[in-house]
PDBQT receptor file of N, H, CA, C and O in Angstrom, charges set to zero:
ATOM      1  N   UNK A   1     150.016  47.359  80.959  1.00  0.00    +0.000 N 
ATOM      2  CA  UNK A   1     151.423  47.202  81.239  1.00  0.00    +0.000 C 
ATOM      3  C   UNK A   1     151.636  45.841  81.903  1.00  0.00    +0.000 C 
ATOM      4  O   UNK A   1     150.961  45.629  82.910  1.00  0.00    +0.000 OA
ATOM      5  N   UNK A   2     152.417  44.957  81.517  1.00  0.00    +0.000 N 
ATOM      6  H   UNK A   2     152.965  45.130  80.699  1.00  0.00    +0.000 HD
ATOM      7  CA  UNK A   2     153.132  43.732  82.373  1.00  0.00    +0.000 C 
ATOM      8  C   UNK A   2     154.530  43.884  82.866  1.00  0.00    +0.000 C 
ATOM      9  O   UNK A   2     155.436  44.206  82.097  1.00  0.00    +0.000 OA
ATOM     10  N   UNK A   3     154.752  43.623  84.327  1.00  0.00    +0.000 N 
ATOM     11  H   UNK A   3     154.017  43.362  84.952  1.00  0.00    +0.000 HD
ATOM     12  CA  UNK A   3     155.830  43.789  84.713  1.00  0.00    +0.000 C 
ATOM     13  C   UNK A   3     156.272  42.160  84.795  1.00  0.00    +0.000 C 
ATOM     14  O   UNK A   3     155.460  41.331  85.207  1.00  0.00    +0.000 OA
ATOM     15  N   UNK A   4     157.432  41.832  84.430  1.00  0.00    +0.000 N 
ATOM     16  H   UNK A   4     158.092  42.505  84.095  1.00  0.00    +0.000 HD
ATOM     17  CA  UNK A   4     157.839  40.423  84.813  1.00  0.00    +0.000 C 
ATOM     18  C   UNK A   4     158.881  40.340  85.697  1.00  0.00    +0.000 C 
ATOM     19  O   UNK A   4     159.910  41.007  85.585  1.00  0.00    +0.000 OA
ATOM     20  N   UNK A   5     158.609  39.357  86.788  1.00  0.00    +0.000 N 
ATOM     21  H   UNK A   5     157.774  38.815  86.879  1.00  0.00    +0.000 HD
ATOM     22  CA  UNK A   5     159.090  39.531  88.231  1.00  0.00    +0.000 C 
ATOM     23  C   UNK A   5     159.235  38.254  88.794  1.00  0.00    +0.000 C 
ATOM     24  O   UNK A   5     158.346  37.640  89.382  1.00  0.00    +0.000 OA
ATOM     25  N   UNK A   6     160.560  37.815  88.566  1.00  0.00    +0.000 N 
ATOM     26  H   UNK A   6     161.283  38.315  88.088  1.00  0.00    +0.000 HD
ATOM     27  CA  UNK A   6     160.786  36.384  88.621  1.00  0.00    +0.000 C 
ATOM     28  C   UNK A   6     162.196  36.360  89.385  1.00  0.00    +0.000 C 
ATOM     29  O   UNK A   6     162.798  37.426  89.513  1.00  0.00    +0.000 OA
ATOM     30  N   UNK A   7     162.800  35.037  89.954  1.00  0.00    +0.000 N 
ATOM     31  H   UNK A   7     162.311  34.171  89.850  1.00  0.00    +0.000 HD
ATOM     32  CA  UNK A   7     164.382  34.756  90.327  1.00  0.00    +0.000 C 
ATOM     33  C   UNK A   7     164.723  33.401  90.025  1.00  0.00    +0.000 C 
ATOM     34  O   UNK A   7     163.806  32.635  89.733  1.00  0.00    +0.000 OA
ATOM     35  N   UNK A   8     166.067  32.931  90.055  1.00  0.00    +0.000 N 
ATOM     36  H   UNK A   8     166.812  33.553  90.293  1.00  0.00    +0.000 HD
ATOM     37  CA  UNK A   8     166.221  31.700  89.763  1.00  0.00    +0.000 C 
ATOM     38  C   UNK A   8     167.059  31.472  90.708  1.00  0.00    +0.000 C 
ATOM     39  O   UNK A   8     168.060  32.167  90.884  1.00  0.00    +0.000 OA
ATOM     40  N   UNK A   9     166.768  30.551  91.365  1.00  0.00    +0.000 N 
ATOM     41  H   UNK A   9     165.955  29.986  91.222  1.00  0.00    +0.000 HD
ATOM     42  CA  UNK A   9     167.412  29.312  92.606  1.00  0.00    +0.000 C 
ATOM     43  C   UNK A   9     168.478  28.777  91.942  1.00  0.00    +0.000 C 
ATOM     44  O   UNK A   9     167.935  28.234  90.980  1.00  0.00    +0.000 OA
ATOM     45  N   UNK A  10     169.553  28.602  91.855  1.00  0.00    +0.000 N 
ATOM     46  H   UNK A  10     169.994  29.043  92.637  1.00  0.00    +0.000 HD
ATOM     47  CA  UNK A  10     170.828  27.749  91.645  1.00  0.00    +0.000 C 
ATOM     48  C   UNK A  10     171.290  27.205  92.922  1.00  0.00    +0.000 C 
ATOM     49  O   UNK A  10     171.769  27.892  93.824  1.00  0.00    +0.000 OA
ATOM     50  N   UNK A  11     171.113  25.854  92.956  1.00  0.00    +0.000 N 
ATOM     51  H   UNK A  11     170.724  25.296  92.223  1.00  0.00    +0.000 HD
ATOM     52  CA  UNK A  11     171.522  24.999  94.328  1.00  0.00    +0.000 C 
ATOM     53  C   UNK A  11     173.327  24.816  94.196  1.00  0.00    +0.000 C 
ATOM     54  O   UNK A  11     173.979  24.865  93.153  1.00  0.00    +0.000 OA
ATOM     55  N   UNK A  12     173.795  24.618  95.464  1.00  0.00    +0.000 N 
ATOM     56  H   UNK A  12     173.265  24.578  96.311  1.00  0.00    +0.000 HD
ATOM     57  CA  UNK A  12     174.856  24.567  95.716  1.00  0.00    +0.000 C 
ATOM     58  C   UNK A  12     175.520  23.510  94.846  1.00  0.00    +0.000 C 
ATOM     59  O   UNK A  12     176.644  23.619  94.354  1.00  0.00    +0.000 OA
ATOM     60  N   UNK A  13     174.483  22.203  94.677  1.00  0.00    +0.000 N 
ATOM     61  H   UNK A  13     173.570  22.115  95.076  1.00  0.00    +0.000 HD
ATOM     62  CA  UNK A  13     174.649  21.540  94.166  1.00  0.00    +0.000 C 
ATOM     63  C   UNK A  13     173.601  20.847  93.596  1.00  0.00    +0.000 C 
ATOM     64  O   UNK A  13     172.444  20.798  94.011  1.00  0.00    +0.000 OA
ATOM     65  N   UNK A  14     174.267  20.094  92.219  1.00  0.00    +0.000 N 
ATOM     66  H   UNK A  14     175.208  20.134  91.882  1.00  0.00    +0.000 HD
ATOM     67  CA  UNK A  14     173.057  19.073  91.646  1.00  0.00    +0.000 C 
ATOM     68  C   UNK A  14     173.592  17.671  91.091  1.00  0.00    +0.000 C 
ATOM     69  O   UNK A  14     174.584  17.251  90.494  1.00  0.00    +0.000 OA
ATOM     70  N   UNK A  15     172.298  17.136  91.655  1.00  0.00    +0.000 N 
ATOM     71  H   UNK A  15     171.492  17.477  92.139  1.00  0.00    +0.000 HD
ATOM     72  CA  UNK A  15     172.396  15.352  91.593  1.00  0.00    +0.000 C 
ATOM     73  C   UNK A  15     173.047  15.320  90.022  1.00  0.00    +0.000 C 
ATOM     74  O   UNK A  15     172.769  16.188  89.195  1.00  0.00    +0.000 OA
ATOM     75  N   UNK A  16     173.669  14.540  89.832  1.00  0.00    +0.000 N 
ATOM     76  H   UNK A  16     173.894  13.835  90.504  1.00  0.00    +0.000 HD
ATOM     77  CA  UNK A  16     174.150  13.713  88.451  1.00  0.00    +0.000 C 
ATOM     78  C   UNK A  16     173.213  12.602  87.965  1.00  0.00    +0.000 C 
ATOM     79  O   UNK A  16     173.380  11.389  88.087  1.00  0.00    +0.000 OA
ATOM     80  N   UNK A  17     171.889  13.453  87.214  1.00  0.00    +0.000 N 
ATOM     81  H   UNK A  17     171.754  14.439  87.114  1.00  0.00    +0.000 HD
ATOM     82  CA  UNK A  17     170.861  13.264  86.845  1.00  0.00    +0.000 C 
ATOM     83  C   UNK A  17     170.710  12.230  85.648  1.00  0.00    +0.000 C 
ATOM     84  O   UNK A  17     169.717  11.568  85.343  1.00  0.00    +0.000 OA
ATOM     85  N   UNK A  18     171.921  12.269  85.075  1.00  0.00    +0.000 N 
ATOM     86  H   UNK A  18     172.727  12.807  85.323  1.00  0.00    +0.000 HD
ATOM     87  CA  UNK A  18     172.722  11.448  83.488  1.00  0.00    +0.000 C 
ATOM     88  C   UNK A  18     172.593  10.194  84.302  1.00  0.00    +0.000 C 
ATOM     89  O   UNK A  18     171.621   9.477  84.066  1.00  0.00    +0.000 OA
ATOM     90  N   UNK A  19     173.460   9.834  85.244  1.00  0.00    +0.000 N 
ATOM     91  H   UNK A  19     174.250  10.417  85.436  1.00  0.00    +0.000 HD
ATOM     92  CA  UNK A  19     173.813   8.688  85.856  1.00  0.00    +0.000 C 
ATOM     93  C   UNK A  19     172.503   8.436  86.639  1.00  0.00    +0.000 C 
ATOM     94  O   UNK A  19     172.418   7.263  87.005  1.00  0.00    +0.000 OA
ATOM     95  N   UNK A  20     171.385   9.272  87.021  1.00  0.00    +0.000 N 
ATOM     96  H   UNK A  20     171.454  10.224  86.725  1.00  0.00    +0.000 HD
ATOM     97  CA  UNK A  20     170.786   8.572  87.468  1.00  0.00    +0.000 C 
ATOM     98  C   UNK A  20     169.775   7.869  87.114  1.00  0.00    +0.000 C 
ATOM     99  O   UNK A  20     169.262   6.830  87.530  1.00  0.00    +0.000 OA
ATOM    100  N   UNK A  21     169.484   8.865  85.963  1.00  0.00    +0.000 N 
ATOM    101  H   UNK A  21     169.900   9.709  85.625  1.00  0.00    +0.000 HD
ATOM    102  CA  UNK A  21     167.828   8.665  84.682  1.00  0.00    +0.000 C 
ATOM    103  C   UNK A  21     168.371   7.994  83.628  1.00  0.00    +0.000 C 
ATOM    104  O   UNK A  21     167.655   7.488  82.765  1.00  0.00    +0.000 OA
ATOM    105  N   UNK A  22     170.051   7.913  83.594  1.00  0.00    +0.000 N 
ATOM    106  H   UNK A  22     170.633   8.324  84.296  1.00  0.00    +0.000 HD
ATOM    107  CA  UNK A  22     170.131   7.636  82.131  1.00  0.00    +0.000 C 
ATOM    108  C   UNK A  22     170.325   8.571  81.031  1.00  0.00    +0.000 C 
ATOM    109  O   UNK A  22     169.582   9.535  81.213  1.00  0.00    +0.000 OA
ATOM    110  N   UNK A  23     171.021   8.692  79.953  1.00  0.00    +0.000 N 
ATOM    111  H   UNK A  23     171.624   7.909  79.805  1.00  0.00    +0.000 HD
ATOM    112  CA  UNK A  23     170.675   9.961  78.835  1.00  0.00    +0.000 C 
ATOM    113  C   UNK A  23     171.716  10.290  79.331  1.00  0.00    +0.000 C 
ATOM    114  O   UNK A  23     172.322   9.801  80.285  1.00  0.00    +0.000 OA
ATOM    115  N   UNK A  24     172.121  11.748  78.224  1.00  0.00    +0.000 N 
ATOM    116  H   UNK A  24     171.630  12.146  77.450  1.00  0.00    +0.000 HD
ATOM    117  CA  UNK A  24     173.495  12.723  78.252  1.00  0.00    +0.000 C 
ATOM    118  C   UNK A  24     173.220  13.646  78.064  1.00  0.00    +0.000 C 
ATOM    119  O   UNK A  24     174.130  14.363  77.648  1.00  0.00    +0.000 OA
ATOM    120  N   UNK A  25     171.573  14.415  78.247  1.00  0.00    +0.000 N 
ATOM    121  H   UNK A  25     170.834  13.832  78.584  1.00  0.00    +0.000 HD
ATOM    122  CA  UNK A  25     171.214  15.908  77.612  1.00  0.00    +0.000 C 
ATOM    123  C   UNK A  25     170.558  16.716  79.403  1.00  0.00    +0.000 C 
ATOM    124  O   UNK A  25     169.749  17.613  79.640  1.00  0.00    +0.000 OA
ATOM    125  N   UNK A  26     171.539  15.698  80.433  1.00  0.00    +0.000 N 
ATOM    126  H   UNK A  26     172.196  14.969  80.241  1.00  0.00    +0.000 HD
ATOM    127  CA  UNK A  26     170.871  16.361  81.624  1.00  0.00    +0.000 C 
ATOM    128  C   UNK A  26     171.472  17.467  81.706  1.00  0.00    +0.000 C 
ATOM    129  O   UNK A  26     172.515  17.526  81.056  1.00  0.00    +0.000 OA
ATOM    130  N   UNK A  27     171.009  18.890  82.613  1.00  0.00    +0.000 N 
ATOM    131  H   UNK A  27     170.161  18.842  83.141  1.00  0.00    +0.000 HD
ATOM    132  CA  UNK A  27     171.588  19.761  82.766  1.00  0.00    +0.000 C 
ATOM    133  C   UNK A  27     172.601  19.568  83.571  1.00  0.00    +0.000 C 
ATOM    134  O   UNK A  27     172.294  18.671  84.356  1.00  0.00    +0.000 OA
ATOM    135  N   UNK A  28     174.107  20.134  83.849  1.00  0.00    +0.000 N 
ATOM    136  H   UNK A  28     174.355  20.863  83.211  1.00  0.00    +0.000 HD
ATOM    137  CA  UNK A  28     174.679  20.474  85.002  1.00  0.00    +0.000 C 
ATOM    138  C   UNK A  28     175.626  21.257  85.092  1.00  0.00    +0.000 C 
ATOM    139  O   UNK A  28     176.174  21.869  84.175  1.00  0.00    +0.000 OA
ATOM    140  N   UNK A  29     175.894  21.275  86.367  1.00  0.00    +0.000 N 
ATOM    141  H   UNK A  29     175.448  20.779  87.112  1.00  0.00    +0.000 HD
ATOM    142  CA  UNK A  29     176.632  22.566  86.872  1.00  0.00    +0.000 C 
ATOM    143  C   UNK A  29     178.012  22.294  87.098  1.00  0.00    +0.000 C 
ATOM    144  O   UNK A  29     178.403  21.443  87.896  1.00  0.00    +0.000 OA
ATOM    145  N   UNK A  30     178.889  23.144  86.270  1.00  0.00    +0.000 N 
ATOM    146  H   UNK A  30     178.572  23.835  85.621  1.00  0.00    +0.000 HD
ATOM    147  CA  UNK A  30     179.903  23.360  87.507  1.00  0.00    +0.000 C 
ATOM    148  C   UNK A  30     180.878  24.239  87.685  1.00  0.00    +0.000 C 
ATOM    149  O   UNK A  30     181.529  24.760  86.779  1.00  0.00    +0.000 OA
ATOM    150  N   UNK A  31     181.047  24.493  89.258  1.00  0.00    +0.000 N 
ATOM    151  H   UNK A  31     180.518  24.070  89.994  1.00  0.00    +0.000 HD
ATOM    152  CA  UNK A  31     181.500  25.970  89.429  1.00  0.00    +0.000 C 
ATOM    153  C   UNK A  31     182.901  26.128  89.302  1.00  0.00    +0.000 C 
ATOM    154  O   UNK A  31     183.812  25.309  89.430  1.00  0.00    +0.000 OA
ATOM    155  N   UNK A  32     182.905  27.595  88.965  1.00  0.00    +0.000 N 
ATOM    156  H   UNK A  32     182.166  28.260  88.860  1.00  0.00    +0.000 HD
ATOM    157  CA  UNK A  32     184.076  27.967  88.712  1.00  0.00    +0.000 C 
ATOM    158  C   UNK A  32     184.790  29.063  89.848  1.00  0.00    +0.000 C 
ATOM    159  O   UNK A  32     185.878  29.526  89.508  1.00  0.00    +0.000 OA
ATOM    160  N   UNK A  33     184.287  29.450  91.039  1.00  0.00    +0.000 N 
ATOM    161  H   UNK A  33     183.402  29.074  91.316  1.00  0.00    +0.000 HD
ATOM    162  CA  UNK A  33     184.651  29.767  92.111  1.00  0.00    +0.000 C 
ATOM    163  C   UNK A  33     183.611  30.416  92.821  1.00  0.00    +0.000 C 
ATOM    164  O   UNK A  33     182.605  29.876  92.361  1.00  0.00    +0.000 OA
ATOM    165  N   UNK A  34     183.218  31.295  93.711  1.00  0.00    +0.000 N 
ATOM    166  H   UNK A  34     184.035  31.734  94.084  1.00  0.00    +0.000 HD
ATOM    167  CA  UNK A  34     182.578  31.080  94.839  1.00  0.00    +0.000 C 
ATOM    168  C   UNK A  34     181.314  31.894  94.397  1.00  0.00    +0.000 C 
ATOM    169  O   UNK A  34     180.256  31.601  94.954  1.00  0.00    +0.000 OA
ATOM    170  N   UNK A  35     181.316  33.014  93.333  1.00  0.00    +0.000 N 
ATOM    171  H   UNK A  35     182.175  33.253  92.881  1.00  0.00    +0.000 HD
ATOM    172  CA  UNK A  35     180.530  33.855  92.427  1.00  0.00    +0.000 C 
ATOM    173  C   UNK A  35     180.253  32.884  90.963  1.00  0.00    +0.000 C 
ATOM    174  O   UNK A  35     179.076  32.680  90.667  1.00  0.00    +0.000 OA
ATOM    175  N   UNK A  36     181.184  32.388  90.204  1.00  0.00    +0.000 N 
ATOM    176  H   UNK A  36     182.140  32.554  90.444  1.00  0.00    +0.000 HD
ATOM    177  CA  UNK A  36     180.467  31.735  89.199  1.00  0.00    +0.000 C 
ATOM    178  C   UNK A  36     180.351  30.268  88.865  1.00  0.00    +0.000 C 
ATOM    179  O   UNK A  36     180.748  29.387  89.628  1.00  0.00    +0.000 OA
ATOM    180  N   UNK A  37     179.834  30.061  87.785  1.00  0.00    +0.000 N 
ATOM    181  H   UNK A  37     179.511  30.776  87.165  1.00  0.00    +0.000 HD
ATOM    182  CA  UNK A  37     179.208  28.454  87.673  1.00  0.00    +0.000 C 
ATOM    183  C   UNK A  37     179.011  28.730  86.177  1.00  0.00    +0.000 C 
ATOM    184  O   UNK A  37     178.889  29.788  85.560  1.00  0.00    +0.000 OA
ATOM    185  N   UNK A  38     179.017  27.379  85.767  1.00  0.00    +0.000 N 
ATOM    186  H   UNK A  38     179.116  26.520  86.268  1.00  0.00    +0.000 HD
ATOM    187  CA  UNK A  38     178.932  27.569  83.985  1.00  0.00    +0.000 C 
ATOM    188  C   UNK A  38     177.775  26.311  83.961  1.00  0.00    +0.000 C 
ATOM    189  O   UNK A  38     177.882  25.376  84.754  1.00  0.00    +0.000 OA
ATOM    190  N   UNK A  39     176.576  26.387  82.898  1.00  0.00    +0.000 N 
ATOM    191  H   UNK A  39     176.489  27.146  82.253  1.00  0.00    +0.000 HD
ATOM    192  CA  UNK A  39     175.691  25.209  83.317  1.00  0.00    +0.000 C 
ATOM    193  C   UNK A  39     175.733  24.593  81.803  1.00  0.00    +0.000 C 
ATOM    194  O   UNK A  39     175.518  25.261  80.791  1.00  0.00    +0.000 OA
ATOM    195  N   UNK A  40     175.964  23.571  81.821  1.00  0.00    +0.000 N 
ATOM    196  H   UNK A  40     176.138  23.028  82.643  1.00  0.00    +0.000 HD
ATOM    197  CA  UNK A  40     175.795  22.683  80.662  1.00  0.00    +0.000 C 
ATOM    198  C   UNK A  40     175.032  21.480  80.165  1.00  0.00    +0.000 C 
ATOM    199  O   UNK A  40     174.877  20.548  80.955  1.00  0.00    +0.000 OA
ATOM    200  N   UNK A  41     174.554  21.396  78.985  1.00  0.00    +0.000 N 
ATOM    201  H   UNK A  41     174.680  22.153  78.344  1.00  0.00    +0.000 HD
ATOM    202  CA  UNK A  41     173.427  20.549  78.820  1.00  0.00    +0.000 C 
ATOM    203  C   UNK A  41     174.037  19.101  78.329  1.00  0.00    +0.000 C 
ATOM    204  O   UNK A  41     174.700  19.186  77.295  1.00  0.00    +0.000 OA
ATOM    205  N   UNK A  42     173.937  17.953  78.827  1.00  0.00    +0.000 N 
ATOM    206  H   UNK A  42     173.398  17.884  79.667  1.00  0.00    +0.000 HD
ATOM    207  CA  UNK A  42     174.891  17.152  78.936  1.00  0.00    +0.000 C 
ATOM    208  C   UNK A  42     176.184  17.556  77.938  1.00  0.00    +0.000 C 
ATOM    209  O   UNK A  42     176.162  18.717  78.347  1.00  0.00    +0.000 OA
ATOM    210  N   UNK A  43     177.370  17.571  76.904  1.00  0.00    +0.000 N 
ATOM    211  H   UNK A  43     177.388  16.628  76.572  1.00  0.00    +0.000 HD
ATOM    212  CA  UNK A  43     178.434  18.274  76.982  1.00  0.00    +0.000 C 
ATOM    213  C   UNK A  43     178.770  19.434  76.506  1.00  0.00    +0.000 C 
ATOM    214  O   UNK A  43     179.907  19.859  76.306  1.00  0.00    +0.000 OA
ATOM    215  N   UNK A  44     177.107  20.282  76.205  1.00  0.00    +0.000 N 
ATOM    216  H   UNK A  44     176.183  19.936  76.367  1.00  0.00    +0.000 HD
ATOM    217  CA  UNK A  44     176.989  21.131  75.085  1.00  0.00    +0.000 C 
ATOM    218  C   UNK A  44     177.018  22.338  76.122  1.00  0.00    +0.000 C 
ATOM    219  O   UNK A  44     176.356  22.189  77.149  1.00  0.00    +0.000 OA
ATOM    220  N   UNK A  45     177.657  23.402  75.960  1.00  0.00    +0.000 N 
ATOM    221  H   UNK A  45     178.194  23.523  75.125  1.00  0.00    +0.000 HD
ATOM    222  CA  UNK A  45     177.573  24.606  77.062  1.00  0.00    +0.000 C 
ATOM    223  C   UNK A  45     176.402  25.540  76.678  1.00  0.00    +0.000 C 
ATOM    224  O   UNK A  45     176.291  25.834  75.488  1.00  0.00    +0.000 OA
ATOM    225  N   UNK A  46     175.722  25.920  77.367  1.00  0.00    +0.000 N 
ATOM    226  H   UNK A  46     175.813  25.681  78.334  1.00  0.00    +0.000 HD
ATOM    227  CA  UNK A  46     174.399  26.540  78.007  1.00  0.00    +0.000 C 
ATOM    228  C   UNK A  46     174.635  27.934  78.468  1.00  0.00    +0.000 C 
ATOM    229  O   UNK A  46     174.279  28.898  77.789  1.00  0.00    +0.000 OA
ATOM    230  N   UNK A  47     175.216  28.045  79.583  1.00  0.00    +0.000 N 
ATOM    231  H   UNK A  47     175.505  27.262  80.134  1.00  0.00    +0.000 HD
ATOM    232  CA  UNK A  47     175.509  29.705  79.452  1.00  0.00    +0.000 C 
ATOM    233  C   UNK A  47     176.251  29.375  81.297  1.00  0.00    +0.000 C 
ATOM    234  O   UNK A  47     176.174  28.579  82.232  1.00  0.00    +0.000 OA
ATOM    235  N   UNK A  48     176.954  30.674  80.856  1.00  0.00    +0.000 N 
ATOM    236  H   UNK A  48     177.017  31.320  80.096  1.00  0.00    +0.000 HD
ATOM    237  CA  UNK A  48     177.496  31.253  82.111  1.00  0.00    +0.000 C 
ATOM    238  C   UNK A  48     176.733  31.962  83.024  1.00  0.00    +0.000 C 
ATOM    239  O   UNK A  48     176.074  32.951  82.703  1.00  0.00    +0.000 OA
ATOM    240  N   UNK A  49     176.804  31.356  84.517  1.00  0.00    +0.000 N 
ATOM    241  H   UNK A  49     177.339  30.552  84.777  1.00  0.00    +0.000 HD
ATOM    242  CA  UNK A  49     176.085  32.348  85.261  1.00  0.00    +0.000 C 
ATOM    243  C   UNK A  49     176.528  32.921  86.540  1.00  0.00    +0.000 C 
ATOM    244  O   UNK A  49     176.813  31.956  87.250  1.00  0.00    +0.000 OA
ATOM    245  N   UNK A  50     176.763  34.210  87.299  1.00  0.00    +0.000 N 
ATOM    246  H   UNK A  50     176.532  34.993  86.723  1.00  0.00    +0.000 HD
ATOM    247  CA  UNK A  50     177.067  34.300  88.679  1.00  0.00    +0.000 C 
ATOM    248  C   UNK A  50     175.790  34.591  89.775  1.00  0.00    +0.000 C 
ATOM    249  O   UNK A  50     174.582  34.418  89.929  1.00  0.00    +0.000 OA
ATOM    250  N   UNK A  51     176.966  35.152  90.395  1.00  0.00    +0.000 N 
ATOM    251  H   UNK A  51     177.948  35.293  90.270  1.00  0.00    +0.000 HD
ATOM    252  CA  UNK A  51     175.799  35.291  91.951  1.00  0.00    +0.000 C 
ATOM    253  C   UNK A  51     174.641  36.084  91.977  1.00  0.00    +0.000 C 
ATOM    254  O   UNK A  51     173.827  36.032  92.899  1.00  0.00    +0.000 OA
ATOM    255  N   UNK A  52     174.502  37.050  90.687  1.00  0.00    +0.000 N 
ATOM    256  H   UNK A  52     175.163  37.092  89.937  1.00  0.00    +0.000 HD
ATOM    257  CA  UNK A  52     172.881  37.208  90.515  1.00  0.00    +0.000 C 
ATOM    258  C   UNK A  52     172.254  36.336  90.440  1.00  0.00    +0.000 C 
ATOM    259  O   UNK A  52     171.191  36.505  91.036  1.00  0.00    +0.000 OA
ATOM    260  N   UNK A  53     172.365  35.249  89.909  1.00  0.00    +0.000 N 
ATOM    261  H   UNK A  53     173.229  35.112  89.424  1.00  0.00    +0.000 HD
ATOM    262  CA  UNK A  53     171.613  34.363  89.737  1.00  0.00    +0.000 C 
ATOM    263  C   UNK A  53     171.160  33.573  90.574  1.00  0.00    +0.000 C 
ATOM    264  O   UNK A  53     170.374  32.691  90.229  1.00  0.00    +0.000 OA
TER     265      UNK A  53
């Protein structure tokens, strides 16, 4: 049997990684009130996520 037993950290905030490395396929975030956040891969949408996450 394998149990998989993992969490994911979503920071309050994240650096503007595009502007800093260069490129348009950085991930980022942005929230949509105090439970959710939508994350997108430079302008392509990625998925919706809340405070489970």
């Amino acid at each position: 049997m394998r149990v998989d037993v993992h969490t994911h950290v979503v920071p309050e905030r994240w650096q503007d990684w595009a502007a800093r490395c260069g490129g348009g396929n950085w991930p980022r975030l942005e929230h949509r009130d105090d439970c959710r956040a939508t994350i997108f891969t430079g302008a392509q949408f990625f998925r919706d996520i809340d405070d489970r996450s």
